[in-house]
C-alpha positions in Angstrom: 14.2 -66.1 1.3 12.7 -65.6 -2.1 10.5 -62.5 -0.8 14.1 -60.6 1.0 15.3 -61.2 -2.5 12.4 -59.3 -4.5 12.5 -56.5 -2.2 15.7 -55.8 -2.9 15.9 -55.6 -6.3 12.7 -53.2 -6.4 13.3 -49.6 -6.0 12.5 -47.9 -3.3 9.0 -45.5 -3.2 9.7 -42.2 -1.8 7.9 -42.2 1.7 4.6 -40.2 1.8 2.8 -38.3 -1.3 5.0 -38.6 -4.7 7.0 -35.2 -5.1 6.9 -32.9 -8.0 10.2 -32.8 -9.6 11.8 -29.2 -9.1 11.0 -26.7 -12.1 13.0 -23.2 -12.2 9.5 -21.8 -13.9 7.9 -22.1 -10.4 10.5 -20.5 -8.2 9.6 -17.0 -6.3 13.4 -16.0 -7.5 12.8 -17.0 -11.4 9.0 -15.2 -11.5 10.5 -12.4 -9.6 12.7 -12.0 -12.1 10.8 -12.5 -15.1 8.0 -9.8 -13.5 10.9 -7.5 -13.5 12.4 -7.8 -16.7 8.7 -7.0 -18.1 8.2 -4.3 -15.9 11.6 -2.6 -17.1 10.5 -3.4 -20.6 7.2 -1.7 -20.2 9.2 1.4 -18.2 11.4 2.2 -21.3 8.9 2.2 -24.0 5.9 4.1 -21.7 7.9 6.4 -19.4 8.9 9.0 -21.8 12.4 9.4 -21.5 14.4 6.6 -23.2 17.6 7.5 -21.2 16.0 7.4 -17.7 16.4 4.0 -15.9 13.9 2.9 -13.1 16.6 3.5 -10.5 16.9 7.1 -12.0 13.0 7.9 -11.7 12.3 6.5 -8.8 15.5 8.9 -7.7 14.2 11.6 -9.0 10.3 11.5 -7.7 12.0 11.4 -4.3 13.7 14.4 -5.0 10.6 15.7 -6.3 8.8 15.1 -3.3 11.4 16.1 -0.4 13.4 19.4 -2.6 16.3 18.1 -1.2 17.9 15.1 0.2 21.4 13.8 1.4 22.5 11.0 -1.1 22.3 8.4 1.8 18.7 8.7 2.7 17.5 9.2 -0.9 19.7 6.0 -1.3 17.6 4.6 1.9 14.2 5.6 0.5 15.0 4.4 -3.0 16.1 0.9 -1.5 19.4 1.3 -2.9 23.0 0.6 -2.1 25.5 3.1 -1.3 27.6 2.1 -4.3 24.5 1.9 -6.7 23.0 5.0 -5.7 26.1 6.7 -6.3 26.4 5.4 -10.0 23.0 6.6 -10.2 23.7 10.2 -8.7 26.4 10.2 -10.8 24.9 9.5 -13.8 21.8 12.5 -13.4 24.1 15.2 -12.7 26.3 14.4 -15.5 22.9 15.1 -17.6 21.8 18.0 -15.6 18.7 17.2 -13.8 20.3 17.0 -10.4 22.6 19.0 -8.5 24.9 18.7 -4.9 25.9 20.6 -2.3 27.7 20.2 0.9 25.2 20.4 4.0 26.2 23.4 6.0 25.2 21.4 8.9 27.5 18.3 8.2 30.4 18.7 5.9 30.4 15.1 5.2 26.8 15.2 3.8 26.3 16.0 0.5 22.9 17.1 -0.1 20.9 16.7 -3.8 18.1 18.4 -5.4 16.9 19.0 -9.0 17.9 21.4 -11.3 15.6 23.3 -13.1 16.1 20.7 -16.1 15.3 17.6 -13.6 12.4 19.3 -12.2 10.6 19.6 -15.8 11.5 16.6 -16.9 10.2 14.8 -13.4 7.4 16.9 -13.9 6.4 14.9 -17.5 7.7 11.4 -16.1 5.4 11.4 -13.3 2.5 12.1 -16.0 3.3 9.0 -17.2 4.3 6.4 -14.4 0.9 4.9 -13.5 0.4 4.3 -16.8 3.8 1.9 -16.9 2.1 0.4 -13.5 -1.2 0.0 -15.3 -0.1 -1.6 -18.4 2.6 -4.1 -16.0 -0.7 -5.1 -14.1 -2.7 -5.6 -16.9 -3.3 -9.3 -17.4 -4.7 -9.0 -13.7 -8.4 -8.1 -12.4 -8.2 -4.9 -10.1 -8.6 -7.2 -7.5 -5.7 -9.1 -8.2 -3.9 -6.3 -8.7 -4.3 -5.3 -5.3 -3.7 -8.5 -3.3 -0.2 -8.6 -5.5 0.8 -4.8 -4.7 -0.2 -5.9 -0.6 1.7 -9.2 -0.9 5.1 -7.4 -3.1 4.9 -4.9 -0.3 5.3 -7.6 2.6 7.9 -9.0 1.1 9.9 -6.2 0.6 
């Protein structure tokens, strides 16, 4: 009777190994996030044009490398929403470096290129993007660097 008595008032262990108690600062989500925030950070003070978002260069490098796109596969390529890609369509034209036009084949389409102000200043970004991808990988080996472009890649 005595023993029944002991072993419930003692709590109970946790079957198998002891677990670690859940920390945010080892979540894929939170170091994701963090990863991002200091590879926008190093975007905006390396790419060379302090009004030009991520969303907007990468935008306009496809552009760069296709002429011309409709705004739903540049969205596609991007990895952008519909909604998104239109703020961000938006947003370049009002400054000039990207213009529409209806596709003759589909009037539905809209179909962008660069103006001749967004291809020069494409032209001086792309000097300077893998240097915002070389600074961001910096506290890694070139090996590391690798394995963590192959495994981001997977992911996505």
């Amino acid at each position: 009777m005595r023993n029944v008595a002991r072993k419930q008032q003692e709590p109970k262990a946790a079957s198998g190994p002891l677990t670690r108690p859940y920390r945010i600062e080892e979540q894929v989500g939170y170091l994701l996030r963090r990863a991002h925030q200091r590879a926008s950070a190093i975007f905006q003070v390396t790419i060379g044009d302090p009004n030009i978002t991520p969303t907007q260069y990468s935008s306009m490098a496809k552009l760069n490398e296709y002429r011309e796109l409709s705004q739903n596969l540049l969205g596609r390529l991007v990895g952008m929403d519909k909604a998104t890609m239109q703020g961000v369509v938006r947003r370049l034209k009002e400054r000039g470096l990207v213009d529409s036009r209806p596709d003759p084949g589909d009037a539905r389409r809209t179909l962008l290129s660069l103006t001749t102000e967004g291809q020069r200043t494409v032209n001086k970004l792309l000097l300077n993007g893998p240097a915002v991808s070389r600074e961001t990988l910096k506290p890694l080996n070139l090996a590391e660097q690798r394995q963590l472009l192959e495994l981001l890649s997977r992911i996505v």
